[in-house]
C-alpha positions in Angstrom: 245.8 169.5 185.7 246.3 167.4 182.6 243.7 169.4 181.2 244.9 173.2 181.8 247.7 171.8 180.0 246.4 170.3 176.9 244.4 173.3 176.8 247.7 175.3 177.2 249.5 174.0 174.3 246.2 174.4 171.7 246.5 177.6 172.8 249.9 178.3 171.3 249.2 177.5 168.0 245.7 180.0 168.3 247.5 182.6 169.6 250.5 182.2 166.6 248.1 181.3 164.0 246.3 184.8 165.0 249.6 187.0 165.0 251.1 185.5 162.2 247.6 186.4 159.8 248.3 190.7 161.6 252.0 190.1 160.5 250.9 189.2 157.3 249.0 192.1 156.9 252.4 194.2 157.6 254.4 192.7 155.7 252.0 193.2 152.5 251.6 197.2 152.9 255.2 197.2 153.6 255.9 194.9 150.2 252.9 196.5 147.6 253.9 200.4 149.0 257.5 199.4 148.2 258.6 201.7 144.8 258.7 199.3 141.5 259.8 200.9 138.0 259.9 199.4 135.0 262.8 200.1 133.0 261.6 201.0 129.7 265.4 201.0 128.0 266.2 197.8 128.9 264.9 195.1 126.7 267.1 192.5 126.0 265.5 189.6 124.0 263.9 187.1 125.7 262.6 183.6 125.2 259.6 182.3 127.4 259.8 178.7 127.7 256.2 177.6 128.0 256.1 173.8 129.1 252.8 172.2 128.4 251.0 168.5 129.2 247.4 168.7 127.9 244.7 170.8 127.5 244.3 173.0 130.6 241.0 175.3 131.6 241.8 178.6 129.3 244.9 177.2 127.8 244.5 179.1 124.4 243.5 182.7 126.5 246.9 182.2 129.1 248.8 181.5 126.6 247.7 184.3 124.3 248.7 186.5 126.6 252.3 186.0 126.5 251.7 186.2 122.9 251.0 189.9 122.8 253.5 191.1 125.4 253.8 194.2 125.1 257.8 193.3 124.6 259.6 194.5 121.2 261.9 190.9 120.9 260.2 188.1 122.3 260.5 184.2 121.4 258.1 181.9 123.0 258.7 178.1 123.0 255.5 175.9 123.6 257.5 172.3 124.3 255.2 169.4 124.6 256.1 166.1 125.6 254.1 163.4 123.1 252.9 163.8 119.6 249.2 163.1 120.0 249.0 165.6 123.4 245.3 167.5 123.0 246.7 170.4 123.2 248.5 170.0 120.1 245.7 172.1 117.5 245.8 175.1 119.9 249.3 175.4 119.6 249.8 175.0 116.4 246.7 177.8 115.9 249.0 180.4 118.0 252.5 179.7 116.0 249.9 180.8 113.3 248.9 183.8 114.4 251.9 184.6 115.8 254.5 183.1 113.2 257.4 185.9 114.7 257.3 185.2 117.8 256.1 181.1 118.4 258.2 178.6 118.3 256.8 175.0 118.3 259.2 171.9 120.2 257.5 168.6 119.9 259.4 165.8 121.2 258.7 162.2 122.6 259.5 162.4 126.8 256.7 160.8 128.6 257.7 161.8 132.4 260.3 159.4 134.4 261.4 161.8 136.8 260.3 165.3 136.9 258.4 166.0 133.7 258.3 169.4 133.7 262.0 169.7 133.9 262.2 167.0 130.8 260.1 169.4 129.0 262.1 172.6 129.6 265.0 170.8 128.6 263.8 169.7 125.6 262.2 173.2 125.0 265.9 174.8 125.8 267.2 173.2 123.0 264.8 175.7 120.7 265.7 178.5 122.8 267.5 181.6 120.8 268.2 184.2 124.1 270.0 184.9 126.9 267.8 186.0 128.9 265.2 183.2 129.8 261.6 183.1 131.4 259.9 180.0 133.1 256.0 180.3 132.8 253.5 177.4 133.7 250.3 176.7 130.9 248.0 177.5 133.9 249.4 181.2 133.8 247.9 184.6 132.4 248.9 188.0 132.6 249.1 191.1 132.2 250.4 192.7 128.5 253.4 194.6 131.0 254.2 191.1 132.3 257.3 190.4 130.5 258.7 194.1 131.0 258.4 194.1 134.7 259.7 190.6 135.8 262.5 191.6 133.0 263.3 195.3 134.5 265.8 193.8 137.9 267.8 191.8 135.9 269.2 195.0 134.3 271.1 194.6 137.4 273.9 191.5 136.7 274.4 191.2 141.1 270.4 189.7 140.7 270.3 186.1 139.5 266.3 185.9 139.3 263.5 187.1 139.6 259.6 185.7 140.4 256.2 187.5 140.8 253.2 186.7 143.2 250.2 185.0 141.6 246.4 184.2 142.6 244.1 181.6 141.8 241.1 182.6 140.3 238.3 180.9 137.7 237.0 178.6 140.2 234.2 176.9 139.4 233.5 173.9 141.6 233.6 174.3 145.0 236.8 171.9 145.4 238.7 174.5 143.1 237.9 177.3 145.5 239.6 175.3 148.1 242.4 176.0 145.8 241.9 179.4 145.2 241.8 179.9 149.4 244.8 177.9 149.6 246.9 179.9 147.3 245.4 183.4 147.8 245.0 183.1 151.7 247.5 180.6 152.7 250.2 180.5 150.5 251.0 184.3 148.9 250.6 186.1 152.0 253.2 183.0 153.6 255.5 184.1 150.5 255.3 188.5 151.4 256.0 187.8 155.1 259.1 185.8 153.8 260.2 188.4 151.5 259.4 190.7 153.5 261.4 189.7 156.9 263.5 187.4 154.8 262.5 184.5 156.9 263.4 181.9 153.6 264.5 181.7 150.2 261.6 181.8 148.1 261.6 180.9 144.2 258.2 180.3 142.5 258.6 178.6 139.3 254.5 179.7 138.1 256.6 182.6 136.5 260.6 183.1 137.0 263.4 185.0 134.9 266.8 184.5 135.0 269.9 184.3 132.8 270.9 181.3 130.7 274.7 181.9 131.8 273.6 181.9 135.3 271.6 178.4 134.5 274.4 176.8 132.9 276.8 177.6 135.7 274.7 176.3 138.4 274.6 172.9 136.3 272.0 173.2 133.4 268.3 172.7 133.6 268.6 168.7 133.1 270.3 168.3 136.3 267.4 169.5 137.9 265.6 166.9 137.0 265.5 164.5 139.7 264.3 167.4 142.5 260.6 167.5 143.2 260.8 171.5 144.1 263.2 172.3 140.8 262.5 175.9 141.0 263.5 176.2 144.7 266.7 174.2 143.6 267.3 176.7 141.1 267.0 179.8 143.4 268.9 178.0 145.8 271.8 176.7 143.9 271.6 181.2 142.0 271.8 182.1 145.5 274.8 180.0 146.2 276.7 181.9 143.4 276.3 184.8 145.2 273.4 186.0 143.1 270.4 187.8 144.3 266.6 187.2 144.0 263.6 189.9 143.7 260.0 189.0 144.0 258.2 191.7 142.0 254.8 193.2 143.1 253.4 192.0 139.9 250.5 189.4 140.2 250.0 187.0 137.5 246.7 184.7 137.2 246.7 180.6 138.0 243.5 179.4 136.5 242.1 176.2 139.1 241.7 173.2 136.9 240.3 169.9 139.2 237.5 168.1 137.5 237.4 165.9 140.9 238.0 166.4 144.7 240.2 163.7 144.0 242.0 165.2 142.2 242.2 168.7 143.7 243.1 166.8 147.6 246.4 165.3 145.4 247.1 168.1 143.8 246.7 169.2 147.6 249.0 166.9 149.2 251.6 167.7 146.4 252.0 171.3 146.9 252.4 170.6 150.7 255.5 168.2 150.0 256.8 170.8 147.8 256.8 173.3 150.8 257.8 170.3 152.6 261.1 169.3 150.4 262.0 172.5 149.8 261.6 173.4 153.6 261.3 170.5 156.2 261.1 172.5 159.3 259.5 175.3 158.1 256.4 173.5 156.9 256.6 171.1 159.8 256.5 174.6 162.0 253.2 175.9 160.1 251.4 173.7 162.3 251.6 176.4 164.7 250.0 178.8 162.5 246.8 176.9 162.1 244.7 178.9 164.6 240.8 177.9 163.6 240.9 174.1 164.0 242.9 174.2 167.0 240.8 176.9 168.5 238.1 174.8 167.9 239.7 171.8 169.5 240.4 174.5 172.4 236.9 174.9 172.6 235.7 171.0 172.3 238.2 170.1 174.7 237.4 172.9 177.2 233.8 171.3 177.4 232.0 173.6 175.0 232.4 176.5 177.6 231.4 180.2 176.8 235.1 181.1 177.0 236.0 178.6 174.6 234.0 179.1 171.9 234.9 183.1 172.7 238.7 182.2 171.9 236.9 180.3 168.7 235.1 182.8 167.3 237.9 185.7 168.0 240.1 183.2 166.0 237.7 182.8 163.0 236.9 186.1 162.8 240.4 187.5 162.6 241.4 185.1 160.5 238.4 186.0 157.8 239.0 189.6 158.5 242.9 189.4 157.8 241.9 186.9 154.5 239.7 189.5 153.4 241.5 192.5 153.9 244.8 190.8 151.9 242.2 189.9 149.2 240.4 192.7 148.7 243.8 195.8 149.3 246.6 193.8 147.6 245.2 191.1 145.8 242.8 192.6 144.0 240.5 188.9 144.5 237.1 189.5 144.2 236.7 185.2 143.6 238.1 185.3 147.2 235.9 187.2 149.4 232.8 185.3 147.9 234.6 182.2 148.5 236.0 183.2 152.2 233.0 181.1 153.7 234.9 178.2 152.4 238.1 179.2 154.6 237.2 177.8 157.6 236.8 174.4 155.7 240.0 174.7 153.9 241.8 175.2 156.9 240.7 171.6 158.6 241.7 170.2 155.6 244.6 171.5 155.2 245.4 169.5 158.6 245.3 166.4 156.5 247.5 167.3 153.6 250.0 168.6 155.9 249.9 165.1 157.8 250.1 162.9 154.7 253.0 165.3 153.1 255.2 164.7 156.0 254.2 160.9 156.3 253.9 159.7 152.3 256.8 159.1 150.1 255.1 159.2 146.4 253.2 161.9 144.9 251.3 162.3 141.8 251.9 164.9 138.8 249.6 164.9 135.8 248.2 161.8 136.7 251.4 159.8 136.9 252.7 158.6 140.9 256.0 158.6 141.3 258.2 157.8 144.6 260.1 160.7 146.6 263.0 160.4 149.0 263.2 162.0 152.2 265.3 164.1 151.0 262.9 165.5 148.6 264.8 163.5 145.4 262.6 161.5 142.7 262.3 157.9 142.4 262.3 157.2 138.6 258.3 156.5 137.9 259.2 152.5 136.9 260.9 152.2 140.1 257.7 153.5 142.2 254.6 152.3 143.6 251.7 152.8 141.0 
């Protein structure tokens, strides 16, 4: 009896793990078939506030990119935190090459709190429009980038704006861990979202919004002390009765872990981000983890034909669902040579779901700081090291 019912209950996850990867694939036809325009008339001018702490894989080609947007007035600010940061002689190359449109902000602010919020503050500060854009160093895109995410802010009832993003450049087998866990884990959670508006989403990789709207919500400094700034951002727009669009447009996240180390905290990290900016939303994905726990179905079954049937149709729709987002809306060849890997990933990801809910520190950039349960910041020289 005790054992029909444990069996019972790994069951529930299988079977919503397994509906929610078809769902997934509905809501992404629905969300890429969806009409998107770009609105050639409108282009205000625009400032892209580029944040940077060292030298990341590619740094000089993602940021290049932004560099010859395809945008006729466009400022980009590359903030940096110290004065002897490596990545120093490449920016300086690009203001350079690009004297119109670079603007360099160099200023001491080793992280206390959140460090990338410290840097966009101090990067603000050299900011000469209105109209503002959030972009990570790890980003790269397309030369109609800055023109799309721009285009639905023509509209003044929308308050931001974000675009979906893959991993890709994977080189070690750890990194395409990474590139799974963005490209057939996280971005297909994001379309069903959007999709059936199941949560606020607001991915800071790549966001636009309005300085105005910025300032009224409280300035980008008082921001600092959140571990998910950009979700507070969205939240605090959509508080003000603004609205948010998540354009079809899919930038590029180079993976960058020169260790498993350092990819498993990089791991844990993004899974207290979902976690802060969602508690019982992430806490619920454990239901949506159908491979290991139709493998525990199986194990605990007693290796029986019809368990390792329920295994197998689990893994296999969850590779075939994976592959078909990667290949039809993705456009990710890294991932379907690196779907193998999935199965792996997913067990993992059992673990950094466990320790996110259970650890109160994280590390960013190779500094641990301590985090509330409330998702705040414990200044770093008030934390654990």
């Amino acid at each position: 009896m005790l054992l029909t019912i444990i069996q019972t209950l790994l069951l529930i996850p299988v079977i919503g793990g397994s509906v929610f990867s078809l769902l997934g694939l509905w809501a992404a036809r629905r969300f890429f078939l969806r009409p998107f325009s770009t609105d050639v008339s409108f282009t205000p001018p625009v400032t892209i506030l580029k944040p940077i702490y060292g030298l990341d894989k590619g740094l000089e080609e993602n940021l290049r990119s932004f560099c010859v947007q395809d945008y006729p007035d466009l400022q980009i600010v590359f903030s940096v935190q110290r004065t002897d940061d490596p990545a120093l002689p490449t920016l300086h190359k690009l203001a350079a090459e690009f004297p119109q449109r670079v603007t360099l902000g160099i200023k001491t602010s080793e992280p206390v709190v959140n460090g990338k919020v410290q840097n966009l503050v101090n990067g603000l500060t050299a900011a000469k429009h209105d109209m503002l854009i959030i972009s990570d160093s790890d980003v790269r895109v397309r030369p109609t980038y800055v023109r799309e995410i721009v285009t639905p802010l023509h509209d003044p009832s929308v308050g931001y704006v974000c675009s979906l993003y893959r991993s890709c450049h994977a080189d070690s087998w750890f990194e395409k861990l990474e590139l799974l866990s963005m490209n057939a884990d996280f971005i297909p959670s994001v379309v069903f979202s959007e999709e059936t508006k199941a949560a606020l989403f607001c991915t800071g990789a790549t966001l636009a919004f309005r300085r105005q709207d910025l300032d009224a919500v409280g300035g980008m400094a008082d921001l600092g002390d959140y571990l998910v700034e950009d979700y507070e951002l969205g939240r605090r727009l959509v508080r003000l009765r603004r609205r948010y669009v998540v354009i079809p447009h899919v930038v590029e996240l180079l993976a960058d872990y020169g260790t498993f180390r350092q990819w498993w905290n990089h791991q844990v990290y993004w899974d207290q981000n979902t976690w802060a900016a969602n508690p019982t939303g992430f806490a619920l994905t454990i239901l949506t983890r159908a491979v290991p726990f139709a493998l525990l179905f199986w194990i605990v079954g007693g290796l029986t034909l019809s368990g390792l049937a329920v295994f197998l149709a689990a893994l296999t729709l969850r590779l075939a669902t994976a592959a078909v987002f990667a290949r039809d809306y993705l456009e990710d060849r890294e991932g379907l040579a690196a779907l193998w890997l999935l199965p792996l990933r997913d067990f993992i990801a059992f673990g950094s779901w466990y320790v996110a809910l259970t650890r109160r520190s994280f590390v960013w950039r190779g500094h641990r700081f301590g985090l509330t349960r409330e998702g705040r910041i414990v200044p770093r020289d008030a934390s654990a090291t």
